[in-house]
C-alpha positions as CSV (number, residue, x, y, z in Angstrom):
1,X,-44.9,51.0,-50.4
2,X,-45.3,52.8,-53.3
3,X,-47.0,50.3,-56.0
4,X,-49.4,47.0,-55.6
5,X,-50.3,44.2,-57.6
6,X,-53.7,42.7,-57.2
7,X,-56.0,40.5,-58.0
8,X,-56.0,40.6,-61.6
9,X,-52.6,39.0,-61.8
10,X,-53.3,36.1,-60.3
11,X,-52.9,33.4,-62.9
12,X,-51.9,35.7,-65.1
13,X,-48.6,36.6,-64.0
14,X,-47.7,38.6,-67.3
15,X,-44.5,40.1,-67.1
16,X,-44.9,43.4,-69.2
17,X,-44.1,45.0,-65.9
18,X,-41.1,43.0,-65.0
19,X,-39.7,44.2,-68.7
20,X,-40.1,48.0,-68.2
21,X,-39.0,48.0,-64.2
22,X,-35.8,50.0,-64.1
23,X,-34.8,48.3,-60.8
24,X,-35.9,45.1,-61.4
25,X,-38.4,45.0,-58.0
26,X,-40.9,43.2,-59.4
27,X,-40.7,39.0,-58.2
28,X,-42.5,35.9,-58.7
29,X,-41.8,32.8,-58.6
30,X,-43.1,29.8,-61.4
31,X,-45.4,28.6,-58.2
32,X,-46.3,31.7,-57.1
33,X,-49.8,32.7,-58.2
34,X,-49.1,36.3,-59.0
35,X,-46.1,38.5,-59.3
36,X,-45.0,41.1,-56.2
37,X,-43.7,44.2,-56.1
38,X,-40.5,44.4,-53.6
39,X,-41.4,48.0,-51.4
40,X,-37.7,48.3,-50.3
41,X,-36.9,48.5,-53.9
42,X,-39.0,50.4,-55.5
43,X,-38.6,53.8,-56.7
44,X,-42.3,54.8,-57.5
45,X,-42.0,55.7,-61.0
46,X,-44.9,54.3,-61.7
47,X,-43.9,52.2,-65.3
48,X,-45.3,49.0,-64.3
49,X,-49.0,50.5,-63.6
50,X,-49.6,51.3,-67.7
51,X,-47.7,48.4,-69.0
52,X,-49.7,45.7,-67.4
53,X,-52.1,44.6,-69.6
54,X,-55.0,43.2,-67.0
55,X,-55.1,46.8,-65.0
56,X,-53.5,44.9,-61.6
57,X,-51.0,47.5,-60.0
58,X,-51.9,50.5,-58.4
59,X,-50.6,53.0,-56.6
60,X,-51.1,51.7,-52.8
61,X,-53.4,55.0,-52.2
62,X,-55.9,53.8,-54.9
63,X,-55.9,50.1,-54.6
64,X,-59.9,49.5,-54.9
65,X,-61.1,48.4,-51.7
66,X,-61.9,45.1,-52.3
67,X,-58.1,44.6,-53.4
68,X,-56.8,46.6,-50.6
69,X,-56.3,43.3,-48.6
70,X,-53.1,43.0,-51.9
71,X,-51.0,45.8,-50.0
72,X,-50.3,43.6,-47.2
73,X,-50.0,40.3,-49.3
74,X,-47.4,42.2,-51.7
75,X,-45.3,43.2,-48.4
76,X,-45.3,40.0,-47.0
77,X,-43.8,38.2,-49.9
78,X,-40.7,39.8,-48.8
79,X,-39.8,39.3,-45.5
């Protein structure tokens, strides 16, 4: 997995990153609480992390620790 939404997007869910995603891999559904970035998708270029405006997605080697738990969560949303 290249990319990881945490925390910070929960309730947020502003879609900034969804708008600049060249292959559209970034989901969330009205009930969801946050959006999710699809790791089969994903090409790792890395536009979402400076267009989101509450500092949520990071690269899954530099999720802070006490988001880490996010990496799985995002995974999971797709299977």
């Amino acid at each position: 997995m290249g990319y990881v939404i945490t925390e910070p997007c929960s309730g947020t869910k502003d879609k900034s990153c969804v708008d600049v995603c060249p292959v559209d891999c970034i989901h969330g559904g009205d009930a969801d609480p946050q959006l999710y970035i699809d790791p089969e998708v994903c090409i790792d270029c890395g536009a979402c992390v400076s267009a989101c405006p509450v500092e949520a997605i990071y690269a899954d080697a530099d999720v802070p620790e006490r988001w880490k738990h996010y990496t799985a969560i995002n995974a999971d949303y797709f299977k």
